[in-house]
N, C-alpha and C positions, 0 to 999 in steps of 0.2 A: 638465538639470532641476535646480531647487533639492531642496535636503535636507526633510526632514518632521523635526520636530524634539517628541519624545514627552515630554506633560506627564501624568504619572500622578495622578491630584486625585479628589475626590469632590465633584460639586457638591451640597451638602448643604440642608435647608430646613428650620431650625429647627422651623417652627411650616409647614404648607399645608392639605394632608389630615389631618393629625395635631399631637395639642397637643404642646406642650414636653417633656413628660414622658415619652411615645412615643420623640420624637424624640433626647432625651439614649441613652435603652437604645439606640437604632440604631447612634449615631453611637460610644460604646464598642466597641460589636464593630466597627464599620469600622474604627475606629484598632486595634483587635486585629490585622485583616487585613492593612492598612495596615504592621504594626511586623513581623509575621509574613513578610510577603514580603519585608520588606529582609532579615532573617534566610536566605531561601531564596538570594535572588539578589544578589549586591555592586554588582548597575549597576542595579539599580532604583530609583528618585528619589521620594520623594512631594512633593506641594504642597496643603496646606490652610494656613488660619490663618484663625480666627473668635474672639476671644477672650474671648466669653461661656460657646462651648462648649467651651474649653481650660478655666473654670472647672469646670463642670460636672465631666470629668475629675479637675482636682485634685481637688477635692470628694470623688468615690464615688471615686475608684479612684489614690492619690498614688503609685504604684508604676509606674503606666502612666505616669501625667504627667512623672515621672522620666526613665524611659525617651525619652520623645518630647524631653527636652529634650536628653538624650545624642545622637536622633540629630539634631535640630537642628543641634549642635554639629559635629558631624561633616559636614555638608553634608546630608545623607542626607533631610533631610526640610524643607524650603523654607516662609519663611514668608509666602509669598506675598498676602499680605490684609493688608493695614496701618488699613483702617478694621475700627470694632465689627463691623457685619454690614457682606453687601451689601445697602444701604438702596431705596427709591422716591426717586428722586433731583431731585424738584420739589416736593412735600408739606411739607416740612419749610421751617423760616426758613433762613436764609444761616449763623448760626454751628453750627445742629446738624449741618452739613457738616463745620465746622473742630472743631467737638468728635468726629466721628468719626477724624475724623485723632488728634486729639489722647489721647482715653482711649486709642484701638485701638491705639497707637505706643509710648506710655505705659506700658503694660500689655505688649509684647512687648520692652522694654526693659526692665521689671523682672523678666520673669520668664525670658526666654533669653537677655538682656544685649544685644541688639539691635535693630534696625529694620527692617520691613518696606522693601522699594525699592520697592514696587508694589503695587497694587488691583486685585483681578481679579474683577470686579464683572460676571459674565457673563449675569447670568440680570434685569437691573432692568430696569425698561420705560424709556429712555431714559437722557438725561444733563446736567446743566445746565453752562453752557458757564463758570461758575467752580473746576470743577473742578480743570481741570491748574494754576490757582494753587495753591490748596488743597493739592494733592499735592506741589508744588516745596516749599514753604512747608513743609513737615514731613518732609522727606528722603527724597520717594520720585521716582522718576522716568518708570514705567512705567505705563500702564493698560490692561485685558484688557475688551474688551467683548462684547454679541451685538447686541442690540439695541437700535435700530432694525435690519434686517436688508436686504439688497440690494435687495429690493422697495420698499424704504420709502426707503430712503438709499443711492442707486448712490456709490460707493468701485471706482476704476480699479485699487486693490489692500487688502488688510485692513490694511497695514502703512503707519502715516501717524503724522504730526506730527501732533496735536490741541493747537492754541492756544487758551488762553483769553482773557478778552474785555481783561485788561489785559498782554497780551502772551506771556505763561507758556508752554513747549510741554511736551509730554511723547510720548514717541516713544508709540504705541498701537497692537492688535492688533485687528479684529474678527473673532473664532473663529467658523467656522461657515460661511466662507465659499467653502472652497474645498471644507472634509469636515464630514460631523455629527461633534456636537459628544456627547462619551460614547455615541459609539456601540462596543458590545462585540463585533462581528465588526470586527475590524482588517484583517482580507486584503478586504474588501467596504469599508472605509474608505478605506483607502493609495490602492483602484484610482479609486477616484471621486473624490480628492485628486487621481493623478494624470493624471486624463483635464480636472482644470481648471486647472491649473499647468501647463500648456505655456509659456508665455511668462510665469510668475509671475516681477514683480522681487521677492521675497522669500522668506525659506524659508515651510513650511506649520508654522504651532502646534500639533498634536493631541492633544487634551489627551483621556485614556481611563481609565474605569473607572466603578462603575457610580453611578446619577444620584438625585437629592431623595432619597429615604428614608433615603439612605447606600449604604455598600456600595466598598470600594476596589479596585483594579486585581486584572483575574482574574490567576491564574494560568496561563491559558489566555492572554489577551492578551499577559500578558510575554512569555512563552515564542511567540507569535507576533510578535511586534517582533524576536527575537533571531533566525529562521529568516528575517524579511521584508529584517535587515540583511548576512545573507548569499547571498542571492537579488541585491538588487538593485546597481543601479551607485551608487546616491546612497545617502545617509545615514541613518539611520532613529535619532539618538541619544536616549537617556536623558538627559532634562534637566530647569532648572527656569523658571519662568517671566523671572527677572533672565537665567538665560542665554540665553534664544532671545534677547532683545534684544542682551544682549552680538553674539550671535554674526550677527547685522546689519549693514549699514552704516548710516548714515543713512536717513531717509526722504527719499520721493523727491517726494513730495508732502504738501500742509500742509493741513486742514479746520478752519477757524477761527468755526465755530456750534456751538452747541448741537444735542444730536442726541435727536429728540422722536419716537414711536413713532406708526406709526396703531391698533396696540390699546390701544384708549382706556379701555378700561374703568378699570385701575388711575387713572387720572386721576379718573377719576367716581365711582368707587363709595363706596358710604359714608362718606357725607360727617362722619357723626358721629364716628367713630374720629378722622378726617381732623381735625375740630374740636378735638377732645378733644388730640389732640398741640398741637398750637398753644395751647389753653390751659396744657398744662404746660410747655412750652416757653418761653412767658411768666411763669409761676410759679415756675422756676427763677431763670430772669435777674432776676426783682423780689428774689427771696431772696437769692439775690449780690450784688446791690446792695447791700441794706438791711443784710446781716449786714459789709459794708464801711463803711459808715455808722454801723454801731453800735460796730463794733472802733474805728474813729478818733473817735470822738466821747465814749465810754463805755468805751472798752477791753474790749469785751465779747468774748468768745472768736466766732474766725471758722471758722464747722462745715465746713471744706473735704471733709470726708469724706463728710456729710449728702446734699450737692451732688453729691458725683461719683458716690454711687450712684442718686440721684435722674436724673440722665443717661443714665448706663448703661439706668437701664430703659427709659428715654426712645428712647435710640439702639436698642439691641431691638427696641423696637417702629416702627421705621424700617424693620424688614425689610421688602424688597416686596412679602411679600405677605400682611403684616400689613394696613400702608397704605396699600397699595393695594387693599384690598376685595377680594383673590383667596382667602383662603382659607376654610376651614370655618366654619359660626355657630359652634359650641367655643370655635374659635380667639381670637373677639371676647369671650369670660366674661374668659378670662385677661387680654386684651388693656386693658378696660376696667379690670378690679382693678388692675393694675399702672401704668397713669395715672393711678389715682386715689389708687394709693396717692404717688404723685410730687408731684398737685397739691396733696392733704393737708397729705402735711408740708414742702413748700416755704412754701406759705400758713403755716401754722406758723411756721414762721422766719421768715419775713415781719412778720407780726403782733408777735410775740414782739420783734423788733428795733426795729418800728417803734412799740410802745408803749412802751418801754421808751426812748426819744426824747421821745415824745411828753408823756410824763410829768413832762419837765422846763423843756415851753413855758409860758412865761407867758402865758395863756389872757388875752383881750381881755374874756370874760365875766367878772362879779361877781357874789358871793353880796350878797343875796338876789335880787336885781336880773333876771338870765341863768340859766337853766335849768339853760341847757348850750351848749356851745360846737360849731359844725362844725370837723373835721380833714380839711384834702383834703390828701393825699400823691400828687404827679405824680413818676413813676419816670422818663418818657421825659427823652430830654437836650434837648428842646425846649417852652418854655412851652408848657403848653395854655392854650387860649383858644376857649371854648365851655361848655356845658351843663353841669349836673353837677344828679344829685339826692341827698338825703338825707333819713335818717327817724329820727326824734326817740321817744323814749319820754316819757309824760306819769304815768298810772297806773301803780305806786301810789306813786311819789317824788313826786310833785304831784297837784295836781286836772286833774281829766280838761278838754280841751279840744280844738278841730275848729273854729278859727276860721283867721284871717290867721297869717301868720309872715314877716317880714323878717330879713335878716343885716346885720350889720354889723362891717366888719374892725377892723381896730386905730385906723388914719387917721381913722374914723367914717364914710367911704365906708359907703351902705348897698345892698345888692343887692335889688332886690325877687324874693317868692317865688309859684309860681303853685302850690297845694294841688293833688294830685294821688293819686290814688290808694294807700294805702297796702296793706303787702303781708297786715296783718289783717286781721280786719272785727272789729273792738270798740271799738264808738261811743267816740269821746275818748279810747283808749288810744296812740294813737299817729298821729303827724305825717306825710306824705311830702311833700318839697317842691322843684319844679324850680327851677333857678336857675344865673346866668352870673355867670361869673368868669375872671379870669385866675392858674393858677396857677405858680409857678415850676419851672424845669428841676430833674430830682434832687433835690425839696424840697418847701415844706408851707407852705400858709397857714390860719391861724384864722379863726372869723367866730364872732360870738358870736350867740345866737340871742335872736329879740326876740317878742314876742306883742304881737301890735296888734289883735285881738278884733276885725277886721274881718269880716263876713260874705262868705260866696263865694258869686261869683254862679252860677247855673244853667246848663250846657252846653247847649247851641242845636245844634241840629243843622242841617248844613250841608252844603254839595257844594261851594260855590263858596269859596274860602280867595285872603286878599291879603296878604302879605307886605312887606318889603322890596326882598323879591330877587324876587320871583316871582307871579304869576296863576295862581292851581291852577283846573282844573275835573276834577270826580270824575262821570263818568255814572253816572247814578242806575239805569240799568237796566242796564248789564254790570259795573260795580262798576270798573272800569280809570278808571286818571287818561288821561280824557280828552283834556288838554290842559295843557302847563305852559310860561310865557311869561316868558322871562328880561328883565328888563328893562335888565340892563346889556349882553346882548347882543341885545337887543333880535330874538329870537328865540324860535320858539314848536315846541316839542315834540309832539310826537302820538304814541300808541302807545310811549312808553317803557316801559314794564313791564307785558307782558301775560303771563299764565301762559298754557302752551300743552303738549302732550302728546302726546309721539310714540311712535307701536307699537319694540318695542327687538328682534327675537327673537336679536339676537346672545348669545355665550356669556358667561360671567364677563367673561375677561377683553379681549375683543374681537377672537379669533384669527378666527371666522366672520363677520364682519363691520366694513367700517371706518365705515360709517355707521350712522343710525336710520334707521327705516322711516317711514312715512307719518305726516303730522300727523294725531292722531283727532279726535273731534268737541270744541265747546269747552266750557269750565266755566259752571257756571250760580249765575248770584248768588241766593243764599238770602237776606241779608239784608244793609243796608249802614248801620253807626252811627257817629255821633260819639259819642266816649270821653272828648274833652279839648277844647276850645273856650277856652282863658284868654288869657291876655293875652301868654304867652312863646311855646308852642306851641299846634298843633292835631294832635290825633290821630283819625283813622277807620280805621275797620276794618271789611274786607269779606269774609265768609263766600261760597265756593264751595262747588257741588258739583260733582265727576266720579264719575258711576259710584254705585259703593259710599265714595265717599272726600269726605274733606272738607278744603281747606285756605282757611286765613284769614291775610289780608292786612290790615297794621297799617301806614297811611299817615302819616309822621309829619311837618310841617313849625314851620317855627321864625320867629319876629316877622324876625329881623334875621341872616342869618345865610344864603352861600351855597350852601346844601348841606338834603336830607333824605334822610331814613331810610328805607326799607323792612325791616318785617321779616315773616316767614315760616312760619306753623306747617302743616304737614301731617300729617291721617291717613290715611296710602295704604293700599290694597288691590288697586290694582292689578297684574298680573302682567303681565312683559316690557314697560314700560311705561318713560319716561324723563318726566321733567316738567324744563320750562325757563321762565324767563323772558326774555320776548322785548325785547330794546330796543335801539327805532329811534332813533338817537344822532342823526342828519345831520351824522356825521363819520363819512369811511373810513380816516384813517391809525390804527395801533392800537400803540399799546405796554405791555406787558406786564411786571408785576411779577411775576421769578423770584429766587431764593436769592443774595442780596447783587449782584442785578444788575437788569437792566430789559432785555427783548429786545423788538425790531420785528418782527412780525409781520404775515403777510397775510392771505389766504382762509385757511380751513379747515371743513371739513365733518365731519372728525373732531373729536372733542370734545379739546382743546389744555390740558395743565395753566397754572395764574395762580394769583400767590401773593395776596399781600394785596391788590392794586390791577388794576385794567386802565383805560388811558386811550383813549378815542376824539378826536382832534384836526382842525384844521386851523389855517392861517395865524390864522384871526379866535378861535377858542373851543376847547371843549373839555367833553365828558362826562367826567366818570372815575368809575367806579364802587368805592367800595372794600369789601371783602369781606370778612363774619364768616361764613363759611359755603359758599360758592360756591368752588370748587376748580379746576373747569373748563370751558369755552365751546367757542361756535363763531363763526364768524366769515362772515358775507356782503354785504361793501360796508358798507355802514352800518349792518347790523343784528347785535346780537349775541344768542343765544345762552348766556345763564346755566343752567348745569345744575346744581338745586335735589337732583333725589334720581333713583336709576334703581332698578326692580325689576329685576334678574334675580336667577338662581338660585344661592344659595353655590355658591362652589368648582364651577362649572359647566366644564366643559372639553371640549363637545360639539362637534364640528368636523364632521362630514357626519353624524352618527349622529341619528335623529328622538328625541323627548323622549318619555320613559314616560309612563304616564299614572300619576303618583304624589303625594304630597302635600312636594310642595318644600319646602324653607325659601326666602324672598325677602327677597333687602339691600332694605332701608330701609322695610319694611312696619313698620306704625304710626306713630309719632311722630318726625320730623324739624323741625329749625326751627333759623333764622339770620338775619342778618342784613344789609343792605348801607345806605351809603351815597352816595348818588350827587352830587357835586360839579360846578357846574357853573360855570365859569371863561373869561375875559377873554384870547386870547393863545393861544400855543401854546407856552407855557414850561409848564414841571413845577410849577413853584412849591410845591414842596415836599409833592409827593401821598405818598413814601414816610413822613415825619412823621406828616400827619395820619392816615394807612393803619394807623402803626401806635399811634398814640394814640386811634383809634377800636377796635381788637383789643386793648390795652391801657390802656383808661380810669383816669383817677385813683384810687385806693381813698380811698373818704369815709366818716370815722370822727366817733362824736358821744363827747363832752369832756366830765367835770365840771369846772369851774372851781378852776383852783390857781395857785400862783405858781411860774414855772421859771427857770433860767438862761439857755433860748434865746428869743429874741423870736418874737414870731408869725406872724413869716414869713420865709422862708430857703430858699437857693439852694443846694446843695453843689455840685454840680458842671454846666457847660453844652457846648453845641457851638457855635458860631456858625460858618454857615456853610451853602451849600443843596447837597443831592446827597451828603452826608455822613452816615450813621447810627453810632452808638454799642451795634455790635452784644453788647459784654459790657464788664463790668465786675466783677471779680472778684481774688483772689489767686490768686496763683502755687500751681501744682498741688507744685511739690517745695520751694518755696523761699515765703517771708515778703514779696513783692513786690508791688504791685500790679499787675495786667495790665489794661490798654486793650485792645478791640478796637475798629478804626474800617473802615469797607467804604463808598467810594462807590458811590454806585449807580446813576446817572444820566449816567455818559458825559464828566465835566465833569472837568479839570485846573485845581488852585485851592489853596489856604492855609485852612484852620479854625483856629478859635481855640478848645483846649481848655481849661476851666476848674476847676480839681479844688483842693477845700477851700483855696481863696484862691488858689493857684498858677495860672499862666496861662502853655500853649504853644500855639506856633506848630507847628503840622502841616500839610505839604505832600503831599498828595492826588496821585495820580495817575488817569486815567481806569478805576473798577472796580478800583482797588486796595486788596486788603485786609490794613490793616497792623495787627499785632500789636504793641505798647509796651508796658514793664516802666517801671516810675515806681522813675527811680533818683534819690534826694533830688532836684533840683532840677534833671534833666534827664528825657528820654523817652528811651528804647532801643529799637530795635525788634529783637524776637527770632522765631524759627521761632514756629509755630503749637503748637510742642512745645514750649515756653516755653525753649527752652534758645538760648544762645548763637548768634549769626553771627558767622563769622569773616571 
């Protein structure tokens, strides 16, 4: 029989049943326990490393944090956790993966002078298959997982290669499977280990001591490992997580997918938190940008400091079961304040940067002539080209006016504008106005603003909408589009987006059920208006009701243009309840936008994490929906499954126990709402869905100008990508060093050459399928360095 190889750990949970604050007092006295048995016994080993909560430590207690670094040093205490936390590992964009690497590595380099080898990420609900890059790419080589667990994902042994999708391997363990996992009878552990290791080709991981609240290895446990190693004929050693691997050979088999869970819940659940990360997540990366923009332009000082703590709390709140909608309401007060206080001042610096640019364009408007000028700033590295609105001030710098408005850029190109609802109500105080343009990668175009005192005409109310691209019909009695009829594919739609509502009584996080229960009955149309009827777009909006609940549905199509909008407000009251949007694509192949990658995917009936996009295809066309809002689906043949919001009960962990009769808290009672757009396309190529995915999730910021004279013209490009299947995941300085760092991640499966363009400079970068390479801008070459920004040798 193989050896059983003793990992002493605490699986700890910052934030579940209890807020942060709880959880720091816990996790002191573990590490008491923890520093105290190495004291008792010399072969005792620990293994944690979190290192938000090693701050914590420095913070109240620098005498303990000492110590733990002494025994660091010594071997004695393993650092086995090389990212921030262990996060929800499909919620998040593709670089807040490589930023867990990078602070969490960053941070056990500065302060125990080393690097983690390994992630022991045991407790997430799955895993996305750019992982084991991710981990090469910053000096680890090892990963420790649970789930998915043998019923969901059969594994002929726990100990396997996992490759990722651009080739990467990292040897990987999944705990759990041959013994529980902290479980504290050890002599009832070892024997259920080894009545499932008869023929195991590798040794068993068991990792012991006690679980979530805190609490480290009994002294009862030790002292049973050291009576079970002279009892038995095998092994029973003190070790740390790098050395079970060491003490391996190879794996003997390789699992090259992504490993997805059927407890779905953390996928589904509140979708708002889920938002709210992606919004700062976005709000960073625009602030790195810009405050890069501003240092080379302006010499303006680049706040690297601003940023990294703006991350951290970022990454924090990646924990799984922030994230993923598993823990306490509590938990969400803290959760919200501390993204907002991220989106704040990232916007902040943002703004600050990019007015302080802005300030020195020579504006196309003229006093007395132009009012005021529009500012559009496009961050993404790909022109946008589409919609944009803005809204003007008239009272009290001018007289009041509520008439026409056209733009006009520098060239005299003029844009027309269609008056649209503004966000006050004070008749002639202020402008709102839709309008298309083309604006530049990483840059900004002018438009100066024109008053042409035309009158606007009256919205008409309507069902039937014609387009360029499309034949809408809206029935008048269920409120649902009907009907929509592409005419370059010469193809007609039916039932693409119906709201639908299924009984849910699974727990939080999905352990008592892999499905929803029964469709209930359907929503009922209250009232159905046109809002917008001009000349660019058309907007309707249809109030349901279910129940006690009301949601309304904002139908939005556009003159020329392949693609409309849905978006989505709901007031739920209902309990144990999931609500989805149904839509009948007539395409069954489906692929899937996850964390710097894109997976193929089939059935499912469990609800499947998607990041920003999901495609439905075939040979001839193509659905693809992209998503402000929607987190997670289902899948049957050609119909999908958007899930909008689900009631169950916080922090629910009922497995065969019946529900009290009490006054619950329920995820996502009151006010939810988001958005999607649905894209409808020529072919079975990409055509660049991750782009427009994420210039729909990340729109233009449009700024209104008084008119002055600058040193930059009015319109400009800083930096580009050219190239499809390419994204420009960050753009930023060097965390230790004055450098600029590239990040670039294909994401679509494609081997090819981009062409980056950074303030006049122009490389050639060779792409590998799903590779995500990291570049230091060395004068007048690229480097590519670890994701730790440091050296390859």
């Amino acid at each position: 029989m193989k050896n059983i190889v003793m990992i002493g750990s605490t699986h700890f949970d910052p934030v579940w049943t209890w807020t942060w604050e709880e959880g720091m007092a816990s996790i002191h006295s573990t590490f008491r326990s923890a520093l105290d048995r190495m004291k008792e016994d010399e072969e005792f080993i620990y293994s944690f490393s979190t290192p938000p909560v090693f701050e914590w430590i420095r913070e109240i207690d620098p005498a303990m944090f000492e110590e733990i670094k002494e025994r660091v040093k010594e071997g004695r205490w393993e650092l086995c956790e090389g990212w921030w936390v262990q996060p929800d590992c499909f919620t998040g964009c593709g670089e807040s993966y490589v930023r867990q690497s990078l602070y969490g590595q960053l941070y056990l380099k500065e302060q125990f002078g080393r690097y983690s080898r390994s992630v022991f990420n045991v407790d997430s609900f799955g895993h996305n298959s750019q992982i084991p890059q991710i981990l090469k790419k910053s000096h680890m080589d090892y990963y420790c997982m649970c789930r998915p667990e043998q019923w969901f994902f059969e594994l002929d042994s726990p100990y396997f290669w996992w490759e990722g999708k651009d080739g990467s391997r990292v040897q990987t363990f999944r705990i759990g499977q041959y013994s529980e996992i902290y479980n504290k009878d050890m002599r009832t552990n070892v024997a259920l280990a080894e009545s499932n290791m008869k023929d195991a080709p590798c040794d068993e991981m068991m990792v012991y001591g006690i679980t979530n609240h805190g609490g480290a290895p009994t002294k009862k446990a030790i002292s049973d490992i050291h009576e079970l190693n002279g009892e038995k004929e095998y092994s029973l050693p003190f070790s740390t997580v790098a050395g079970y691997f060491e003490m391996q050979e190879e794996p003997s088999h390789t699992v090259s997918t992504e490993m997805i869970t059927k407890n779905f819940g953390p996928y589904v659940n509140l979708s708002g938190i889920k938002q709210k990360n992606r919004t700062a997540e976005y709000a960073v990366l625009n602030a790195e940008k810009t405050a890069l923009l501003a240092e080379t332009l302006l010499n303006i000082p680049y706040k690297k400091e601003v940023f990294a703590s703006c991350w951290k709390d970022i990454l924090f709140n990646h924990f799984h079961d922030i994230l993923g909608g598993a823990s306490t309401k509590e938990v969400y007060v803290d959760a919200n304040n501390q993204l907002g206080r991220v989106i704040f001042t990232a916007n902040e610096r943002m703004h600050l940067n990019l007015q302080a640019i802005t300030k020195k364009i020579n504006t196309p408007g003229k006093n007395p002539e132009n009012p005021w000028n529009v500012v559009v700033w496009n961050l993404e590295e790909t022109p946008y080209h589409g919609y944009l609105e803005a809204e003007m001030q008239w009272l009290h710098e001018f007289p009041a006016y509520s008439e026409g408005i056209v733009l006009e850029d520098e060239d005299g190109t003029r844009y027309p504008c269609q008056i649209i609802l503004e966000t006050s109500v004070i008749p002639g105080f202020r402008s709102r106005v839709l309008f298309k343009a083309e604006i530049p990668s990483v840059g900004y175009k002018l438009f100066k603003v024109i008053q042409t005192g035309e009158q606007q005409k009256k919205r008409q109310f309507t069902t039937q909408i014609e387009t360029e691209e499309f034949s809408v019909q809206i029935d008048e009695t269920t409120g649902f589009i009907s009907s929509i009829y592409s005419k370059k594919l010469n193809k007609t739609f039916a039932d693409l987006l119906v709201p639908k509502c299924f009984e849910d009584e699974a727990d939080n996080e999905g352990f008592s059920a892999t499905t929803y229960g029964k469709e209930l009955e359907g929503f009922t149309l209250l009232e159905l208006q046109t809002l917008e009827s001009g000349p660019a777009r058309w907007v309707l909006k249809a109030d349901f009701g279910f129940r006690t609940s009301l949601v309304s549905m904002y139908y939005t199509f556009y003159r020329d243009i392949d693609y409309f909008d849905v978006a989505y407000r709901a007031n739920w009251n209902e309990k144990h309840t999931v609500v989805k949007l149904m839509a009948k694509t007539g395409y069954d192949s489906c692929l899937v936008a996850s964390p710097y990658a894109s997976e193929i995917r089939g059935d499912t009936d469990s609800d499947a994490p998607m990041g920003e996009w999901i495609r439905m295809y075939d040979q001839s066309g193509e659905v693809a929906i992209l998503s402000g809002g929607v987190f997670a689906y289902t899948k049957e043949k050609d119909l999908l499954g958007l899930s909008l919001l689900r009631s169950c009960i916080y922090a629910d962990m009922r497995l065969d126990s019946e529900l009290k009769d009490e006054d619950y808290p329920y995820t996502d009672f009151g006010i939810s709402e988001g958005k999607l757009r649905i894209v409808i396309h020529e072919g079975k190529e990409n055509r660049g869905i991750s782009a427009l995915a994420k210039q729909f999730n990340n729109p233009p910021i449009v700024l209104c100008e008084a008119n002055h004279e600058g040193m930059y013209p009015a319109e400009q490009s800083f930096v580009s990508l050219e190239g499809t299947g390419v994204v420009l995941g960050a753009m930023k300085k060097q965390e230790l060093g004055e450098d600029t760092v590239i990040r670039l991640a294909e994401v679509e499966g494609n081997e090819g050459q981009v062409i980056l363009r950074y303030f006049g400079k122009k490389y050639a970068v060779s792409m590998n399928p799903y590779e995500i390479k990291t570049l230091k801008i060395d004068g007048e070459y690229l480097k590519e360095v670890y994701i730790t920004e440091d050296e390859i040798n």
